[in-house]
N, C-alpha and C positions, 0 to 999 in steps of 0.2 A: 838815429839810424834804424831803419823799417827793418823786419824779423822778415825771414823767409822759414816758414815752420816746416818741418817734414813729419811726418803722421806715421808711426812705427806701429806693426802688430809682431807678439812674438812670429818667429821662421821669417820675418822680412829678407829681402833679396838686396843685401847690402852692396852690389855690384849695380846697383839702378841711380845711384847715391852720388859718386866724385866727379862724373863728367857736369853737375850743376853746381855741387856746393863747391869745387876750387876755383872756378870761374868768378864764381862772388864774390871771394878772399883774391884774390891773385893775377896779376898779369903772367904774360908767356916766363918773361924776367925775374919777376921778385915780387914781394906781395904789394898790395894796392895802396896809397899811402891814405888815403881817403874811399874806405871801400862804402856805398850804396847801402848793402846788407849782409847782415850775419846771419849764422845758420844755427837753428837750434831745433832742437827734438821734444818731439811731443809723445808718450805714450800713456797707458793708463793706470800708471802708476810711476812713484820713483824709482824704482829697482830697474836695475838692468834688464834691459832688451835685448835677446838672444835672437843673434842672424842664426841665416841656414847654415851656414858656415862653421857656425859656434862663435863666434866671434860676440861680445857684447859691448852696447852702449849703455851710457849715462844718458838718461834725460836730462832737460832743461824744467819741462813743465809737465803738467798730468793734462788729463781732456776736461780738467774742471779749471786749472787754473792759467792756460793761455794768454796771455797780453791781447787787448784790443787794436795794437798800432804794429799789425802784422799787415804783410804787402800778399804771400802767397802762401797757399797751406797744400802741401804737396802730400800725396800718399803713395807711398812706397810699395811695391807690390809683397808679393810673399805668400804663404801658404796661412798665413793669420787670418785673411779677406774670405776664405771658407768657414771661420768658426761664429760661434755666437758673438763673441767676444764684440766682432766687426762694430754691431746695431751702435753701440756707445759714438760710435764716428758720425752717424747721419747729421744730429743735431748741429756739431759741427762745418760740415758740408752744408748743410742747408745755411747757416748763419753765413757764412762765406761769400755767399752766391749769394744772398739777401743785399750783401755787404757790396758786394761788386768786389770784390778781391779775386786774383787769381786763383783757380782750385787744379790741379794738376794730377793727374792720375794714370799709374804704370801698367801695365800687366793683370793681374789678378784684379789689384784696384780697380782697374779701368771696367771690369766682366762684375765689380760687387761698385761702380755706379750703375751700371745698368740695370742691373737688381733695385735697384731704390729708383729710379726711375729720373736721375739727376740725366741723361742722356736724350731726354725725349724731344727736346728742342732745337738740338742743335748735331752738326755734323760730329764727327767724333770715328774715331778708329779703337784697335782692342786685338784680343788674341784670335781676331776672325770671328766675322759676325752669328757663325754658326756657335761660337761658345757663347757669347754675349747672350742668346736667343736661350740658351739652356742655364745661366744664372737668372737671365731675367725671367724669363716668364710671360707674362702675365702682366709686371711692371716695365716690361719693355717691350716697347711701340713702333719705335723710330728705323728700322734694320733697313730704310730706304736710303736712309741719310748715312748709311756707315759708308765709311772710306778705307779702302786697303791701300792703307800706307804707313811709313814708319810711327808716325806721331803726326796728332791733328790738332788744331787750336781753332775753338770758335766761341763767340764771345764770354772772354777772359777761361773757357774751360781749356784745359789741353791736354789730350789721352793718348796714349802708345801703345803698341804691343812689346810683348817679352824682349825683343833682340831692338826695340826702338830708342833704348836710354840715350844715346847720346843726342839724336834727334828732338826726342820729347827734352833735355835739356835746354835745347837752341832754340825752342821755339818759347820755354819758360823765358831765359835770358833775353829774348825781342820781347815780350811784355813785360819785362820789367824794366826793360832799356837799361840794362845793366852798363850796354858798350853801346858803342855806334857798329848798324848791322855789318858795316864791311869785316868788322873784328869777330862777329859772331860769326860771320861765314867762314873765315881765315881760321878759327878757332876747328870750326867744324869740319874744313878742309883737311890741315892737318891730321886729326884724329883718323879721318877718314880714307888718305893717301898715304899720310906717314912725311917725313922730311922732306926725305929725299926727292921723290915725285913733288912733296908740293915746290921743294924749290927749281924744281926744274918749270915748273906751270908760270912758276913767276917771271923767270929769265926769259921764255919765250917771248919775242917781239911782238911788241901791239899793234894791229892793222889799222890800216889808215883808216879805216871808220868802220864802226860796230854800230847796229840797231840800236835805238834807245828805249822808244815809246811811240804810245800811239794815243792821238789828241784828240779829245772831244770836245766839240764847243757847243756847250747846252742853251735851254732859258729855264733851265729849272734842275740846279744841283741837289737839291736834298731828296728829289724823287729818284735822280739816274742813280746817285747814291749808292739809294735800297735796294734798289733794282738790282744795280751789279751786286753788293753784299748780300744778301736775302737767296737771291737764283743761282749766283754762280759762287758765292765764296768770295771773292773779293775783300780784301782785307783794307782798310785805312784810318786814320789819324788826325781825318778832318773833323776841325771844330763845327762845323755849321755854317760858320760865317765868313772865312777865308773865300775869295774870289777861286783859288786854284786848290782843287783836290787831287792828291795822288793815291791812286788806287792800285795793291797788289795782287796776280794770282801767283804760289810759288816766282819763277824770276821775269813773269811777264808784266808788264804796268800801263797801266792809261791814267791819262791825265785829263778832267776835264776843266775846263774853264767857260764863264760867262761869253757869250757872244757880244754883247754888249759891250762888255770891258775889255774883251778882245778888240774891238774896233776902234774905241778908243786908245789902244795902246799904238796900235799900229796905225793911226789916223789914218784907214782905208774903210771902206762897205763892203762889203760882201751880198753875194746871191745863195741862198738858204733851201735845200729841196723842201718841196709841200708834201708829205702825207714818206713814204718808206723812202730811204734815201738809198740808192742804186751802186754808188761810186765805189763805195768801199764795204768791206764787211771785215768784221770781227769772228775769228775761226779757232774753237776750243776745240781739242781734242776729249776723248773716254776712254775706257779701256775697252768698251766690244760693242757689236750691235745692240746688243739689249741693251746696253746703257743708252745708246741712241735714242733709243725710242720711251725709254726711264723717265729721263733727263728733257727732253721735248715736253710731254706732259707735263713733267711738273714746271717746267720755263711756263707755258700758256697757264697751268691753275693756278700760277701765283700772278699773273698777270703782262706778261708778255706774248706781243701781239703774232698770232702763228701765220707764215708766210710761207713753207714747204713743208707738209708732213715727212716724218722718216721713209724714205727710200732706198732701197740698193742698188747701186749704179753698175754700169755695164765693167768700171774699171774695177769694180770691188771694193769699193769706200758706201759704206751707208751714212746717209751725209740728211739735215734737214735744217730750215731755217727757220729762226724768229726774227723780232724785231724790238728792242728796244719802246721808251717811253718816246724818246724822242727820233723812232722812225732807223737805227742805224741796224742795219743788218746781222744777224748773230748767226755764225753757223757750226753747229755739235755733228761733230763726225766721229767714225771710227774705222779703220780698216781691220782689224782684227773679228772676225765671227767663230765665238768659241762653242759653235755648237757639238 
């Protein structure tokens, strides 16, 4: 059974803690008869670690002697991520992320990776990028790439702000594939609605058809891939080699598949546009003008072909288009201008 570590500094924020580690122990019913992982506590020494609360834990292990056949090493936020104390964590952190293992980080934490510059590659969220900017310094680069939202995951990292725990758990629990995500959104539901409403969500009658997805049929998956993961966030689980890739952003999905083996599948041909394909487009929303025009730049300098600069339209949507590796339409809008 794989460890899920949690990373305690004294004053840690022991309310950041039970929305991840009961999920690992335990169904909604009774506990798991075969659980995945256990949970155990890492600090820098055996002596009890004192929450802000007063409340105190037993360790499991110190910062020297850790198990190598750990799955995720989580850091707990709290008022400890200010002191000196912190530095003894990097080597950890770093080995982690060496490791490809999950690293997970709360509040405070999430403001002292940015400090060590573990945040510079990847998307990631925090107590608001304005604090992040004032722990980091100097070792923080990236304030292009922060995300204002509850908790953000990008590869294998995953960071939240202060009021994000339960979020920043749910997005732990998909990378470790604790559950099947229906149960991790149900989990998250619940907490988030409460019973009663969730059972009312449930009872409601299913309509006769809901959206599914949107299908793309390529001649070169490992490149639309990177494209979508790398520009947009796009999340998936494709090995390489699978004919059918499914790709997430939050609860929207595309699917691509070979053209090729699409045709075979369906013993039909098809007719294929040559150079920007016109028919259809793919349309993300931002949260304001300047992200428009943010977000456009960086699509074309990482390598998506620019087809509309940002514009403000007559109806009040500033709206601009790319294009894809393979020619499909992309368009980043916003109707909100928070000047």
């Amino acid at each position: 059974m794989k460890k899920v570590l949690y990373v305690l500094l004294p004053q840690f924020a022991e309310h950041e803690l039970p929305y991840l580690t009961q999920p690992l122990r335990s169904d909604a019913m009774a506990m798991k008869e075969n659980p995945k992982y256990e949970n155990k506590i890492v600090a820098e020494t055996m002596e009890p670690v004192e929450a802000i609360s007063g409340f105190r834990v037993l360790p499991d292990y110190t910062f020297d002697t850790i198990p190598d056949d750990y799955a995720a090493l989580v850091l707990i936020g709290g008022y400890g991520w200010m002191s000196e104390a912190a530095e003894i964590v990097v080597p950890l952190v770093e080995d982690a992320i060496k490791k490809r293992r999950i690293v997970g980080a709360i509040c405070n934490a999430a403001s002292w990776m940015a400090s060590k510059g573990f945040l510079n590659d990847i998307r990631h969220t925090g107590n608001g990028v304005e604090q992040l900017q004032l722990w980091g310094g100097e070792h923080y680069t990236n304030a292009a790439n922060y995300v204002n939202a509850q908790a953000v995951s990008d590869k294998n990292i995953v960071t939240a702000n202060g009021s994000g725990h339960l979020e920043f758990a749910c997005e732990i629990l998909s990378l470790l594939k604790n559950d099947e995500p229906k149960e991790i959104e149900m989990y998250k539901t619940f907490y988030k609605m409460g019973l009663v409403d969730l059972a009312k969500m449930m009872s409601q009658a299913k309509p006769r058809f809901y959206f599914n997805t949107i299908g793309l049929f390529t001649t070169d998956n490992a490149k639309m891939v990177a494209f979508y993961r790398d520009i947009f966030g796009f999340k998936t689980e494709w090995n390489g080699t699978d004919p059918n890739v499914e790709m997430t952003l939050g609860d929207s999905r595309i699917i691509m598949f070979p053209r090729d083996a699409f045709e075979q599948m369906t013993s039909q041909q098809y007719a294929y546009p040559n150079g920007v394909n016109g028919t259809v487009e793919l349309s993300i929303d931002v949260p304001c003008f300047a992200d428009v025009d943010k977000e456009y730049e960086r699509a074309v300098s990482m390598g998506a072909k620019p087809i509309f600069a940002p514009t403000t339209e007559p109806w009040g949507q500033r709206t601009c288009y790319v294009a894809d590796p393979e020619g499909n339409l992309i368009e980043i809008s916003s109707f909100i201008n928070n000047k």
